[in-house]
C-alpha positions as CSV (number, residue, x, y, z in Angstrom):
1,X,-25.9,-14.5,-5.8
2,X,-26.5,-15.1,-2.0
3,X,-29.1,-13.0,0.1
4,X,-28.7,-9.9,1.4
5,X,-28.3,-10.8,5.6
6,X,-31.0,-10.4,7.9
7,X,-30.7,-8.2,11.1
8,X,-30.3,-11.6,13.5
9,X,-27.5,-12.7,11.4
10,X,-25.9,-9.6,11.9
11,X,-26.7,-9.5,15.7
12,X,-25.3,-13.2,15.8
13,X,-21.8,-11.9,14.5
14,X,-18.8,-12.5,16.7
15,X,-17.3,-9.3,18.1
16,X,-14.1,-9.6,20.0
17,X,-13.8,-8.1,23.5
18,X,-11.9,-5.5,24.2
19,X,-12.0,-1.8,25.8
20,X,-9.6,1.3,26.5
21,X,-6.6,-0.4,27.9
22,X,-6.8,-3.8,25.1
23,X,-3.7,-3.6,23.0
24,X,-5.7,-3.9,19.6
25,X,-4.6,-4.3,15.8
26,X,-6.3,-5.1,12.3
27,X,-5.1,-7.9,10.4
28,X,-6.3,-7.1,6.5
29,X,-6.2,-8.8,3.2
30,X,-6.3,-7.3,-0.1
31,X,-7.5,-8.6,-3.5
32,X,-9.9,-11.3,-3.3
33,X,-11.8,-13.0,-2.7
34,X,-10.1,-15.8,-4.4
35,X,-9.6,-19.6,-3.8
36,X,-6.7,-18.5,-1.1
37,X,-9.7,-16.5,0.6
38,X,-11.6,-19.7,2.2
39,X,-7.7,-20.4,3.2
40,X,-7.3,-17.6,5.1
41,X,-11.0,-17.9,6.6
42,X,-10.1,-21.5,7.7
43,X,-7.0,-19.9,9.8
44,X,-9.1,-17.0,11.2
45,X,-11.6,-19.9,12.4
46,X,-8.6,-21.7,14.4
47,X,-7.4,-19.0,15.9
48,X,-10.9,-17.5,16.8
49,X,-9.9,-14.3,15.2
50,X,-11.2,-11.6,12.6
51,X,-10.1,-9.7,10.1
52,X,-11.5,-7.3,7.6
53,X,-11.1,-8.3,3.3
54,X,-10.4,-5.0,1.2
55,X,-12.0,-6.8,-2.3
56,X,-11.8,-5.9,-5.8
57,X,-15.4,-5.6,-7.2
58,X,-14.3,-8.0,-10.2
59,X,-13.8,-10.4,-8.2
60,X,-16.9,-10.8,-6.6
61,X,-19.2,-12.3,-7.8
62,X,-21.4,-15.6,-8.0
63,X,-18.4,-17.7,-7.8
64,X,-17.1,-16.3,-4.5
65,X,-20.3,-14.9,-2.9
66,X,-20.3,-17.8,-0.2
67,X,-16.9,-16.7,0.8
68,X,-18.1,-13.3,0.8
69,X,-20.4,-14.0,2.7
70,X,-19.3,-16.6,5.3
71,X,-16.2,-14.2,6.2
72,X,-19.0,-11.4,6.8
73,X,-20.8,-14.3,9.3
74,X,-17.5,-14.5,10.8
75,X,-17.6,-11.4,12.2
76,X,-14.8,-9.7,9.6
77,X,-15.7,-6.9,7.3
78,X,-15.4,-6.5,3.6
79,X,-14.4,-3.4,2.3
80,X,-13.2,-1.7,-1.0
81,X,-10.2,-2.0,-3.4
82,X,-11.6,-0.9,-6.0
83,X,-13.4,-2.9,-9.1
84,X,-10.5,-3.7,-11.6
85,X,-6.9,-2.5,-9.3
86,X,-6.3,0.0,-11.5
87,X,-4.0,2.6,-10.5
88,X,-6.7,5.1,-9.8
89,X,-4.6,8.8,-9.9
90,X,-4.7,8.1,-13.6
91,X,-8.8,8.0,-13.5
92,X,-11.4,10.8,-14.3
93,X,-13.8,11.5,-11.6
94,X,-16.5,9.2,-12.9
95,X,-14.4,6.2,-13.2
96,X,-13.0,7.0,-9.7
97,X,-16.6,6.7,-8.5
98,X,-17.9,3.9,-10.7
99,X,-14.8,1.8,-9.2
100,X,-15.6,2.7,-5.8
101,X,-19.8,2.4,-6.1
102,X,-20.2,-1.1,-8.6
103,X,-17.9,-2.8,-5.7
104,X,-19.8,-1.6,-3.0
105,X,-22.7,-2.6,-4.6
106,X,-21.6,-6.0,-5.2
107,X,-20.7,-6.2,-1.3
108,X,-23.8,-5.1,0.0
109,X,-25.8,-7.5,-2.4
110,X,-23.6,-10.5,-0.3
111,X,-23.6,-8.8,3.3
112,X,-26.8,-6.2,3.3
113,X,-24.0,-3.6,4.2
114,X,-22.2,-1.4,1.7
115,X,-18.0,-1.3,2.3
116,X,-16.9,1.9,4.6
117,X,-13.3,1.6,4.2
118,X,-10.9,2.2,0.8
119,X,-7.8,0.9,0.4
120,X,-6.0,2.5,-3.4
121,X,-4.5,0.0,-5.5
122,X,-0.8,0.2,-5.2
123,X,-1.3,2.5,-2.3
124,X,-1.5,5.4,-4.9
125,X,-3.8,8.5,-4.0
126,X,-4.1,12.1,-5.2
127,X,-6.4,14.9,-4.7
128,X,-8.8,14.1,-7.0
129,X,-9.4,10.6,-5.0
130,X,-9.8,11.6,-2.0
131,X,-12.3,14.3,-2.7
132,X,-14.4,11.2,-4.9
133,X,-14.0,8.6,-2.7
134,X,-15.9,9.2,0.1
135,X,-14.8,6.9,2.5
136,X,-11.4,7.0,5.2
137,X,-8.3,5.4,3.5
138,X,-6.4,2.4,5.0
139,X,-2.7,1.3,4.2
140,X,-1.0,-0.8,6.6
141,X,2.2,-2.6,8.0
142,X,3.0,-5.3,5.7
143,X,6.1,-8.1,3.8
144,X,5.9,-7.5,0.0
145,X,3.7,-10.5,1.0
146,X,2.6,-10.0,-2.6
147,X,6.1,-11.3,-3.9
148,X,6.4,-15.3,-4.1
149,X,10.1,-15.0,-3.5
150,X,9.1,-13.7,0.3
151,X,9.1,-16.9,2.6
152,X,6.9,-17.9,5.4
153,X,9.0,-16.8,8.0
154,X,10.0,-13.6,6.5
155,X,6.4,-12.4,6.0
156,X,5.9,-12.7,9.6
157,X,8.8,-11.4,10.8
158,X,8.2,-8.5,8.7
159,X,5.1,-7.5,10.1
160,X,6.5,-8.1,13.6
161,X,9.1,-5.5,13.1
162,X,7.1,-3.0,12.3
163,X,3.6,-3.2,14.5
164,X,2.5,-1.5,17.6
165,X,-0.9,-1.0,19.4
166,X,-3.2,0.1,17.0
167,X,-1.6,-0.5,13.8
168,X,-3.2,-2.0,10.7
169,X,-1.5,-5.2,9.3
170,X,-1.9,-5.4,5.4
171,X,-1.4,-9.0,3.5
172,X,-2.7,-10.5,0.5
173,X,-5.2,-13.1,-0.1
174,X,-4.8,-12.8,-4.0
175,X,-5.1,-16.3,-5.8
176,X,-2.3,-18.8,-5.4
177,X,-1.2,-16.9,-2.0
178,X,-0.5,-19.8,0.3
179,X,2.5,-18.6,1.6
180,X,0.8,-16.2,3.6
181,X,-2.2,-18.5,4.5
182,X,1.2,-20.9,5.8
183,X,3.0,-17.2,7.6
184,X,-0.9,-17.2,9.8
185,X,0.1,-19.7,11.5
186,X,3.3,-17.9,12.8
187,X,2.1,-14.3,12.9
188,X,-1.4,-15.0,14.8
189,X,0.1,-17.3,17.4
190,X,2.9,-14.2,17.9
191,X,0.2,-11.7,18.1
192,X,-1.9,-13.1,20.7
193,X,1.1,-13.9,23.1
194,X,2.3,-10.6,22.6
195,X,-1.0,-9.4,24.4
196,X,-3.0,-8.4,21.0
197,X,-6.6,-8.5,20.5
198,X,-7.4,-8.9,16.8
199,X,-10.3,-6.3,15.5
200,X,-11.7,-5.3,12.3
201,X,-10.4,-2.1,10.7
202,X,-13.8,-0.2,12.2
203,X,-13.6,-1.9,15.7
204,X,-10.2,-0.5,15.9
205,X,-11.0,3.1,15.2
206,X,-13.9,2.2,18.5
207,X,-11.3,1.1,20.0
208,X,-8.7,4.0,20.4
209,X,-12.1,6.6,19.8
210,X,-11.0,7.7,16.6
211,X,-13.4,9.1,14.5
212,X,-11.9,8.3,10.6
213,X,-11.5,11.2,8.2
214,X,-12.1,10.4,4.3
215,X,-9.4,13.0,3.4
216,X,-6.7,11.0,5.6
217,X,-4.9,7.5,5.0
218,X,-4.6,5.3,8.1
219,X,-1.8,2.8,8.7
220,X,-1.9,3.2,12.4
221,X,-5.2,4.8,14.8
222,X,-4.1,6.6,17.5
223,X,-5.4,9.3,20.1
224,X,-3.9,12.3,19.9
């Protein structure tokens, strides 16, 4: 597995520019990496844009640690979706925490930083979870991009609808995805004429000086 990253890669990481009056959202992409992950990665690079990769732990591994790791050298972040996508209100404790810990683990041994973010498989939470987890919860605007039968156009338009300033966009870069990689191509374009700096799901709580609870989930950031 690649190398844990040294402090002047991490100081070499783009950061996009942006203070109090930027209008700012997170693009994210659930459960990779996968072969559509370098896909999406390839798009973010045109653009000259970041994003932040909530990863299942089982699918990280030798295979995709270069992806791993070159989205992390992008500037994006790589956070948690748990190890095996199980709906986790029907876990114990300890298998709450194993899913959450062996995927961080696997993250860090890529990037040299642990994942700070959790986004619950199917979007499902109880008590239990957010007293185990740890870390703030993030859901997110998205298109059932998940679902083949949703076009290009569609998935866009979707999100579109729905966004404002600070709002989190959630996709998929699960294998075989290359609808949405095509629905990039619309929806960053759209985006950045509309005035929007893309940030990573941490830069965006820096952004509107929101300090994240781990007892809340997060679709949007906001001052009150």
């Amino acid at each position: 597995m690649t190398g844990c990253s040294t402090d002047s890669q991490a100081a070499s990481r783009p950061v996009p520019q942006f203070d109090a009056n930027t209008k700012v959202i997170a693009l994210t992409f659930d459960d990779g990496p996968s072969s559509t992950t370098p896909l999406v990665l390839d798009k973010l690079d045109q653009y000259g844009v970041v994003a932040s990769f909530f990863v299942c732990g089982n699918n990280v591994g030798e295979q995709t640690a270069d992806t791993v790791k070159r989205a992390y050298d992008m500037g994006c972040e790589i956070h948690n979706h748990s190890k095996s996508h199980r709906d986790m209100t029907k876990l114990t404790e300890e298998q709450i925490r194993r899913e959450i810990t062996e995927t961080s683990q696997r993250v860090e041994a890529i990037t040299g930083e642990p994942t700070r973010f959790f986004r619950p498989p199917y979007i499902a939470v109880n008590d239990l979870m957010y007293d185990t987890v740890g870390m703030p919860f993030i859901c997110g605007y998205g298109s059932n991009d998940w679902d083949d039968k949703v076009g290009v156009q569609e998935r866009s338009d979707k999100v579109l609808a729905q966004i404002h300033d600070g709002s989190i966009i959630l996709l998929h870069d699960a294998e075989g995805n290359t609808k949405t990689v095509e629905a990039l191509d619309l929806l960053i374009p759209a985006l950045q004429q509309d005035g929007y700096t893309l940030v990573t799901v941490s830069q965006l709580f820096e952004a509107k000086g929101v300090t994240p609870d781990t007892h809340t989930m997060y679709s949007d950031v906001t001052k009150d």
